[in-house]
C-alpha positions as CSV (number, residue, x, y, z in Angstrom):
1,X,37.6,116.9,-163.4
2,X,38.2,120.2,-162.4
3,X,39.4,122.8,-164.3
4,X,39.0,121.1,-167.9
5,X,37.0,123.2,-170.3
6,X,34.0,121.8,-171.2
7,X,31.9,122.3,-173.9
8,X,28.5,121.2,-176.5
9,X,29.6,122.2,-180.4
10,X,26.5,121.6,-183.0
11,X,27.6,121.0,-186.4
12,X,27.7,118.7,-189.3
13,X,30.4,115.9,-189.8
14,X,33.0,116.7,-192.4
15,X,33.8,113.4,-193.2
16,X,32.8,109.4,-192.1
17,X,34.4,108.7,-188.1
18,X,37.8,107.0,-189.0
19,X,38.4,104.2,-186.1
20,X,41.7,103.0,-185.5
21,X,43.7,100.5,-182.8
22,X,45.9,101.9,-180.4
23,X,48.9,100.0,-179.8
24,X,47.5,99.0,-176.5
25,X,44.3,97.7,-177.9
26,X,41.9,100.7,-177.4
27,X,39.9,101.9,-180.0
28,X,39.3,105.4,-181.2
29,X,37.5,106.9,-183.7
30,X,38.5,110.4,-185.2
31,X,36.2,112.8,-187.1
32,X,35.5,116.7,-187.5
33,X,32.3,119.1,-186.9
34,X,31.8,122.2,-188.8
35,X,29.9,124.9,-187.0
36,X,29.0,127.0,-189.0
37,X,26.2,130.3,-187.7
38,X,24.1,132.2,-189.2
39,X,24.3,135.7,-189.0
40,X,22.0,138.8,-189.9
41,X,23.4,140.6,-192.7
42,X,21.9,144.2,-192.7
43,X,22.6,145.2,-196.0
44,X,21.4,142.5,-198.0
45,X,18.0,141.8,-194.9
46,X,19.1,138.2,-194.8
47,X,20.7,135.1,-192.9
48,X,24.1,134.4,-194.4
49,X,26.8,131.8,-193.2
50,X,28.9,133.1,-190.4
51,X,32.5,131.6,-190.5
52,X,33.0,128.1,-189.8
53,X,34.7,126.7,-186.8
54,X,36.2,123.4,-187.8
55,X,37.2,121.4,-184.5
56,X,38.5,117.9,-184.6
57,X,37.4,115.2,-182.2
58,X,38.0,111.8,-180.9
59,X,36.1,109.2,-179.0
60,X,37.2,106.3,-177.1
61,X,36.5,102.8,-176.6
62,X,33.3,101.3,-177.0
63,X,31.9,104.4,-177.7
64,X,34.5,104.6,-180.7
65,X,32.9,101.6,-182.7
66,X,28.9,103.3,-181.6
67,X,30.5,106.5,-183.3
68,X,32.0,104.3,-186.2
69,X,28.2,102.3,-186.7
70,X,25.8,105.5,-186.1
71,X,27.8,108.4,-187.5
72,X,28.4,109.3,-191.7
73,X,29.4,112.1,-193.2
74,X,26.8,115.2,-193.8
75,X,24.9,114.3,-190.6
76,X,24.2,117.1,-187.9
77,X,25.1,116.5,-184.6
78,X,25.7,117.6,-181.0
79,X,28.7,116.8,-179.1
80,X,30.1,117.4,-175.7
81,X,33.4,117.0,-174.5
82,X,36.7,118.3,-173.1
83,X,39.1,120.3,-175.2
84,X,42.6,119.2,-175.1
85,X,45.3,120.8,-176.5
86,X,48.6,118.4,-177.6
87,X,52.1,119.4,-178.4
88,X,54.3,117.3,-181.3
89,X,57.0,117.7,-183.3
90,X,56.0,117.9,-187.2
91,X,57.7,116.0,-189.9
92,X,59.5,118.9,-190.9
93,X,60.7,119.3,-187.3
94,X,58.3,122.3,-186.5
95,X,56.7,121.9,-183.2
96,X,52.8,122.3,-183.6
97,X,50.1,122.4,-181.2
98,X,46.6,121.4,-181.6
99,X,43.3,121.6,-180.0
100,X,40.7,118.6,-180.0
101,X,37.7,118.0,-178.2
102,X,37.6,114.8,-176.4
103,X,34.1,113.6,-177.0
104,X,31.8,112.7,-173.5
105,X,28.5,112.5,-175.6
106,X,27.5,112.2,-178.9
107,X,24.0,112.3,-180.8
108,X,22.3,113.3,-184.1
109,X,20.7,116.8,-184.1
110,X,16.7,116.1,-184.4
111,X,16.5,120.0,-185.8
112,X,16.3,118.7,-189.3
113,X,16.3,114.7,-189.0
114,X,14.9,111.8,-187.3
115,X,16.6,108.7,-185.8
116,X,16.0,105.2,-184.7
117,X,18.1,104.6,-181.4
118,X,19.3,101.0,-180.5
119,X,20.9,99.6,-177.3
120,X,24.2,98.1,-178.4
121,X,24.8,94.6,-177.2
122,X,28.4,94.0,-175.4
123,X,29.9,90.7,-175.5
124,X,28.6,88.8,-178.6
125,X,30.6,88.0,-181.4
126,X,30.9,90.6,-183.5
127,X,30.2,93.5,-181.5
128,X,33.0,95.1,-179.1
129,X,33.6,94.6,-175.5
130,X,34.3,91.1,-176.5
131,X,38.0,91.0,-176.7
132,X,37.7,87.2,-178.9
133,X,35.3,89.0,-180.9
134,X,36.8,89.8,-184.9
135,X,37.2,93.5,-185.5
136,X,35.5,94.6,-188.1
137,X,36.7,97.4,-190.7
138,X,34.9,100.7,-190.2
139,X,31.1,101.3,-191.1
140,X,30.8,97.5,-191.9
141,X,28.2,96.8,-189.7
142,X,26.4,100.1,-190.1
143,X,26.1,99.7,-193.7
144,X,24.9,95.8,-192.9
145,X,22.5,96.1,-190.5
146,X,21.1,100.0,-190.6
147,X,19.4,102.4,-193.6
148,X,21.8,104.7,-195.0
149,X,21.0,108.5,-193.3
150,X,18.4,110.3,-195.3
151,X,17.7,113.8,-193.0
152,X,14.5,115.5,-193.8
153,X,11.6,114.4,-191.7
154,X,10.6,110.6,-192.2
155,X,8.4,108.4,-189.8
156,X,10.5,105.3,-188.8
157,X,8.6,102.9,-187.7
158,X,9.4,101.2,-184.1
159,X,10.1,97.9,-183.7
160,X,7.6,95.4,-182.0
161,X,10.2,94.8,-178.6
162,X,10.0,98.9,-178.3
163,X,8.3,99.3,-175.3
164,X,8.3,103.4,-176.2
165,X,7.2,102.5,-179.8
166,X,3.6,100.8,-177.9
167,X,0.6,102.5,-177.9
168,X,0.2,104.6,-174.6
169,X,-2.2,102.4,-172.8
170,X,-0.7,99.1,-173.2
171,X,2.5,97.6,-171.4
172,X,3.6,97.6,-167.7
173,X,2.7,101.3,-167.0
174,X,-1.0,101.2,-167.5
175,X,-2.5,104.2,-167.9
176,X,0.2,106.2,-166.9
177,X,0.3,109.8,-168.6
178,X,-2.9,109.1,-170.5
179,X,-5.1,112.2,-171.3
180,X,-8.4,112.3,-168.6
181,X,-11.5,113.3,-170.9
182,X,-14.3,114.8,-168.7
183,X,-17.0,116.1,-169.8
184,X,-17.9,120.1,-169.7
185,X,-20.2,121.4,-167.4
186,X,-22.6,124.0,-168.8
């Protein structure tokens, strides 16, 4: 919409997303990003941490549970959203105000990791999007089906059904993109 600020924050995860039910059945999962930058110190000639920028988030919906599956404390990523700001009443009877971001997209940060993408399935039992479908506590499935993260550089391997993971002259685009080798003319 107009006028909302939008913006992309880079950081790392302070903690596994926390997904909840709304009273009217939505799901939402809460987490927070540190960003923190690096800076140039003159005296010292080095790169020393900047002050971080701790900014809470929250996803919606289907994208909650993805969020919930994909996500784990540690892991850098970059996320784009919508800051909001919220008005309540504290416990103490202060009134507070608060600025989140609500996440629009969400991904790991490839600067220092790889991943393995999958397309989530709606509709099946089990997965969300399937309102008969049992809910299952947070991370559940993640920790079933998917390695824990690891960062640093590894190789995953693709699965067979990949059609990205195939080498490059096989599948429905032929030789599409494939490097032409001539010969040189002397």
């Amino acid at each position: 919409m107009a006028g909302e600020t939008v913006i992309t924050i880079v950081g790392n995860l302070t903690a596994d997303p926390e997904i909840r039910t709304t009273s009217t059945g939505a799901q939402v999962a809460s987490f927070t990003i540190a960003s923190t930058p690096r800076v140039f110190d003159r005296q010292s000639n080095q790169y020393v941490d900047g002050q971080a920028l701790f900014l809470r988030c929250s996803v919606w919906r289907d994208m909650a549970e993805h969020c919930a599956r994909s996500l784990a404390k540690g892991m850098r990523v970059i996320a784009q959203g919508r800051l909001t700001q919220r008005s309540y009443e504290a416990k103490d009877g202060t009134q507070r105000t608060v600025v989140e971001l609500q996440v629009d997209e969400i991904g790991p940060s490839l600067r220092y990791a790889t991943a393995q993408v999958s397309k989530a399935q709606r509709g099946t039992a089990g997965e969300y999007g399937n309102p008969h479908a049992p809910i299952l506590p947070p991370n559940a499935a993640a920790q079933a089906q998917a390695p824990a993260y690891q960062g640093g550089a590894s190789t995953p391997q693709a699965p067979a059904d990949d059609p990205w993971g195939q080498p490059r002259d096989s599948g429905s685009f032929g030789s599409f993109g494939a490097q032409e080798h001539e010969e040189p003319n002397f």
